[in-house]
PLY file of the C-alpha trace (Angstrom):
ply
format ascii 1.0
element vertex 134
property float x
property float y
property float z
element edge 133
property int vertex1
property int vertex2
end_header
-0.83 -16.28 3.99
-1.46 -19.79 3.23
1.45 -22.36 4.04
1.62 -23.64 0.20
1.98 -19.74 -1.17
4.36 -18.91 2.17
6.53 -21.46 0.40
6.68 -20.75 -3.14
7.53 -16.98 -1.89
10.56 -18.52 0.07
11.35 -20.39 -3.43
11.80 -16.95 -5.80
12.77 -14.56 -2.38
16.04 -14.48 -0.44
15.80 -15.15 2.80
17.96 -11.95 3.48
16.40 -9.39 1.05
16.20 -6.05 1.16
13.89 -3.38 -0.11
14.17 0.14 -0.99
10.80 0.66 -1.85
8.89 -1.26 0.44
5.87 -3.49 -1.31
3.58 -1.92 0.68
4.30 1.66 2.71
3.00 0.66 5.87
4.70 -2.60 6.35
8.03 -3.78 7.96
11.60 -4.12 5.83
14.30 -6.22 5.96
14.29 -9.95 5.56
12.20 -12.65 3.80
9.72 -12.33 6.91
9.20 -8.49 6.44
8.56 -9.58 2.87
5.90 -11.87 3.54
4.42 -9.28 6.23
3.97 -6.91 3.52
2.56 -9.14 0.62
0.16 -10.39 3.58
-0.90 -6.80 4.34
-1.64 -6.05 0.26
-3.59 -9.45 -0.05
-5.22 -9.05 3.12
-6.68 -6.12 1.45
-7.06 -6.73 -2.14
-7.28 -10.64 -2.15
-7.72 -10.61 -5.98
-4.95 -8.59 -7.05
-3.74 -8.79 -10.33
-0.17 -7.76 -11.86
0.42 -7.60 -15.70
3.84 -7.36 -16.66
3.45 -4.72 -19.47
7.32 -4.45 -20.24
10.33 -5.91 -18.86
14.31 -6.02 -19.37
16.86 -7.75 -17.89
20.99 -7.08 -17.68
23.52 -9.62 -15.42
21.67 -9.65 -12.12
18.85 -6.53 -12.65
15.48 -7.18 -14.00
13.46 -3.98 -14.48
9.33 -4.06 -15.64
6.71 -1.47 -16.18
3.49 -3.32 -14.37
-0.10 -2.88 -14.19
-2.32 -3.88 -11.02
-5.67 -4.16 -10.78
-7.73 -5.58 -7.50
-10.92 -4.90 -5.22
-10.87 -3.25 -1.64
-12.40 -6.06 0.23
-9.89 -5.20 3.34
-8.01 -2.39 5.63
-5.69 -0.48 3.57
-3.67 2.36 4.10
-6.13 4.80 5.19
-9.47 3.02 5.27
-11.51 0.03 5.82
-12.49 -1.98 2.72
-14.17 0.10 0.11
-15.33 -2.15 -2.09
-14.37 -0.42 -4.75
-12.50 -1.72 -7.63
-8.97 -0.01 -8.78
-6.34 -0.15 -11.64
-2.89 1.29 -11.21
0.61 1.31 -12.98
4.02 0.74 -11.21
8.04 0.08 -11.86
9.99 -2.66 -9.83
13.60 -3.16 -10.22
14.80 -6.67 -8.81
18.07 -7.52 -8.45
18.86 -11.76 -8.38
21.68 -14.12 -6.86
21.57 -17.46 -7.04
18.06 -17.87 -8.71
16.52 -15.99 -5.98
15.27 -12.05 -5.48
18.13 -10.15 -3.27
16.83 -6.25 -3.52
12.94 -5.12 -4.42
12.60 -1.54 -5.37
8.98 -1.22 -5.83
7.42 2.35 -7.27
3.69 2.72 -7.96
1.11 4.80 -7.67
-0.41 4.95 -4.18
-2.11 8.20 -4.18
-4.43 6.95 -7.60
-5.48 3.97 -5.55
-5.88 6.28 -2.50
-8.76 8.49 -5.13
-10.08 5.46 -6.72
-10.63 3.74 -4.01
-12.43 7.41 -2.42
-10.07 7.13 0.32
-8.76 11.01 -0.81
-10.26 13.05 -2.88
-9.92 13.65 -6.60
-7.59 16.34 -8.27
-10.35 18.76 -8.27
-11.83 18.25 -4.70
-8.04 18.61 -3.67
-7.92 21.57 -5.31
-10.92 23.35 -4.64
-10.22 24.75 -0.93
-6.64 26.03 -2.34
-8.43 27.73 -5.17
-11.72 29.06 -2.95
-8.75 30.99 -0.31
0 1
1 2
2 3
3 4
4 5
5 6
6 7
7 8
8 9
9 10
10 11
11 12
12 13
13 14
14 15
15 16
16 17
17 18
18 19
19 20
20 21
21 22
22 23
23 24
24 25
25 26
26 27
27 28
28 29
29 30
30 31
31 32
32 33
33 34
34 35
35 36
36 37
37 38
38 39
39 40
40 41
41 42
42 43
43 44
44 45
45 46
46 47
47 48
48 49
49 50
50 51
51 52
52 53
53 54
54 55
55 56
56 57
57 58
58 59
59 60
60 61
61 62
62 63
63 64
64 65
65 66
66 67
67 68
68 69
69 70
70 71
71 72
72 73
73 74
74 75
75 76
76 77
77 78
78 79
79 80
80 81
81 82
82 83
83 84
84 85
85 86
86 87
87 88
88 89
89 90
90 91
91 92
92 93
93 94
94 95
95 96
96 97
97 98
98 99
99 100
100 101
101 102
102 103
103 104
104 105
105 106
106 107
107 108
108 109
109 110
110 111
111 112
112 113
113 114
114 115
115 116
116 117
117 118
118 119
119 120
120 121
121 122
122 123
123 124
124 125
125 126
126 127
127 128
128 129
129 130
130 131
131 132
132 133
């Protein structure tokens, strides 16, 4: 991660945050340099990721949103090498704030539609197929 955008994530994150749901599966939790690990691992493999904040609320301390990514496999992720393939996904994140900065991340999305859009799994019915074949 660049040194400017390794900043302006210490700016909005807590150096001691936590996450339930990790940003990405594979990568270590606990702390603002677990954090940074894991955004590093998603850019690392979709550089141009996108994230549309399609609804959002916020009580006290929580913020809540309904989000939308979108980005290109151009790098290792999850289960494969880059794909090339383009994919568009939805997900929930609950943050909770102190002091102007992110404390807890509880990230939700949809891993296994990237997984089939990016033709790292199969689709529903190639899934399906040996099950209903037997």
């Amino acid at each position: 991660m660049l040194v400017d955008e390794s900043r302006r994530l210490a700016s909005v994150v807590a150096e001691h945050v936590t996450e339930t749901g990790p940003v990405v599966v594979d990568a270590p939790t606990g702390g603002l340099a677990a954090f940074r690990a894991g955004w590093e691992q998603l850019l690392t493999a979709f550089p141009d990721l996108r994230v549309t904040v399609d609804s959002m609320i916020a009580e006290a301390d929580l913020v809540a949103a309904t989000v939308t990514l979108s980005a290109t496999s151009t790098g290792y992720y999850r289960r494969g090498s880059a794909t090339g393939r383009s994919a568009t996904w939805r997900g929930f994140l609950k943050l909770r704030l102190s002091g102007g900065l992110i404390t807890e991340v509880d990230v939700m999305t949809d891993r296994f539609a990237v997984l089939q859009q990016l033709g790292i799994v199969g689709d529903d019915d190639e899934l399906a197929a040996p099950r209903q074949a037997g």
